[in-house]
C-alpha positions as MATLAB code, in Angstrom:
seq = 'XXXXXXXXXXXXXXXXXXXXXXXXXXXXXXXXXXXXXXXXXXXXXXXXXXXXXXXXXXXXXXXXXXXXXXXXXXXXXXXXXXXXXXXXXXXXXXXXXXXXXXXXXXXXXXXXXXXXX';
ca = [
      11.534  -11.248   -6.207;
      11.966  -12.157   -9.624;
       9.597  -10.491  -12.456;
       7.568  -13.681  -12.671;
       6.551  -13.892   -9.345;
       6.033   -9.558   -8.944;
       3.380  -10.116  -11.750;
       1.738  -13.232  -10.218;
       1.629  -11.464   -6.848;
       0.302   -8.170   -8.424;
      -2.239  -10.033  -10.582;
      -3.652  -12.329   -7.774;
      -4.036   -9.799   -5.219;
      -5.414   -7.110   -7.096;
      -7.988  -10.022   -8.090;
      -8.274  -11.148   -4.435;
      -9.062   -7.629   -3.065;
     -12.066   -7.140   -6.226;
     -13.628  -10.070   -5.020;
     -13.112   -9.014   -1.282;
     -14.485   -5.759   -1.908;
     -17.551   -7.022   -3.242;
     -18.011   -9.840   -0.981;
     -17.627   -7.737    1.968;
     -19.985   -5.536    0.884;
     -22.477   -7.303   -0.340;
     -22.442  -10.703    1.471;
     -20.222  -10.580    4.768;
     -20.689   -7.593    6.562;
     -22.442   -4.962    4.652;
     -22.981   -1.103    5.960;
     -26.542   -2.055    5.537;
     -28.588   -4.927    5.816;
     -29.083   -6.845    2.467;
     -25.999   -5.249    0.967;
     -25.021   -1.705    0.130;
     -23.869    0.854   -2.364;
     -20.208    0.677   -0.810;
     -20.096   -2.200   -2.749;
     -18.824   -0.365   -6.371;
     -15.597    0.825   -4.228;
     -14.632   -1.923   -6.419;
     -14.915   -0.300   -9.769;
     -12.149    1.473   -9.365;
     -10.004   -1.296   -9.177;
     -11.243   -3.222  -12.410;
     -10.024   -0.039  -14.130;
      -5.680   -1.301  -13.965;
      -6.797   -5.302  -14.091;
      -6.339   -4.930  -18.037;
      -3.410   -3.647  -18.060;
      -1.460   -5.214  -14.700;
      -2.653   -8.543  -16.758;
      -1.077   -7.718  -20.349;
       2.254   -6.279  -17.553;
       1.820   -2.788  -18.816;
       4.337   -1.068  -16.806;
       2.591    2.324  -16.979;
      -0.137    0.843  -15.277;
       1.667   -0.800  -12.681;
       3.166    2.612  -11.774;
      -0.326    4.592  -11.180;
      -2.135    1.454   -9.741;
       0.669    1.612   -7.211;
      -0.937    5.063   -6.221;
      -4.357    4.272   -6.500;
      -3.964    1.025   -4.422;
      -3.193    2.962   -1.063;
      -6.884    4.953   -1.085;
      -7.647    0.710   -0.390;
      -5.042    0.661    2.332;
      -6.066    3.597    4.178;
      -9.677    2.844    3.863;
      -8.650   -0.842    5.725;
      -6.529    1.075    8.125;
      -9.538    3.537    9.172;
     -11.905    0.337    8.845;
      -9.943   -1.958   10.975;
      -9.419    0.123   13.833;
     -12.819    1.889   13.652;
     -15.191   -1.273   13.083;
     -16.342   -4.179   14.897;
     -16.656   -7.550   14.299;
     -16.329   -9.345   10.708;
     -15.714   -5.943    9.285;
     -12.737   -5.380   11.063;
     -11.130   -8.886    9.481;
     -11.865   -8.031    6.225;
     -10.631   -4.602    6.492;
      -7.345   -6.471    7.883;
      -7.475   -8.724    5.002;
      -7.722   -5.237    2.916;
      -4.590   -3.639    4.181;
      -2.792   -6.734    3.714;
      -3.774   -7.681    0.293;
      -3.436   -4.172   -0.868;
       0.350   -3.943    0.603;
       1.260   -7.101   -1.078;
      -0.032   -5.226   -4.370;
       1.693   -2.651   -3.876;
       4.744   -4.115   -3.269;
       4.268   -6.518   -5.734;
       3.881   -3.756   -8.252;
       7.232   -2.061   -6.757;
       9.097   -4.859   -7.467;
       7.906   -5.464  -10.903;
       8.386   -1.821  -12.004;
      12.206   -1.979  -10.279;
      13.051   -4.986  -12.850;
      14.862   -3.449  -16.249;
      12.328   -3.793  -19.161;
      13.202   -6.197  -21.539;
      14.013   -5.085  -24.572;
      13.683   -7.831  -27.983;
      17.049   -6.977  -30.186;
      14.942   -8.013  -33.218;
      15.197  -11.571  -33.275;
];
């Protein structure tokens, strides 16, 4: 995976699983009817988006941590809910291991380093 395509993958699934977080909250299959509070489990994740954007490498190393609370939250979702909710929470886990890997990869790839030029 080349350093180009780590950062697209990073940057589009971190996006993907924002939007799925709120949509699934508030639109798809909410806790409650008409939406619910669940639904700023999202903040959280607009907190690296700055950084993973501008291919801060520090931030690609702790949003690599932070992005498995996501994954075990789909894991307990998916095999504890029923219905819609249990597709989105599958939809979760795999957006948030593409992230992660994703972010793996791009932290792996030597920094490059300008000579001056």
């Amino acid at each position: 995976m080349t350093t180009r395509s780590s950062y697209l993958c990073a940057c589009s699934s971190l996006i993907a699983l924002i939007f799925l977080c709120l949509a699934w909250e508030l639109r798809l299959a909410p806790v409650a009817p008409g939406g619910s509070w669940l639904a700023l489990k999202c903040l959280p994740l607009l907190a690296p988006l700055r950084g993973i954007l501008n291919r801060r490498r520090y931030t690609y190393q702790w949003s690599a941590m932070l992005i498995l609370l996501y994954f075990i939250e789909g894991v307990v979702r998916a095999l504890s809910d029923h219905g819609a909710s249990r597709w989105l929470a599958a939809g979760e886990i795999v957006l948030s291991l593409l992230f992660f890997a994703a972010s793996i990869a791009f932290i792996r790839r030597p920094a490059v380093v300008s000579d001056g030029d």
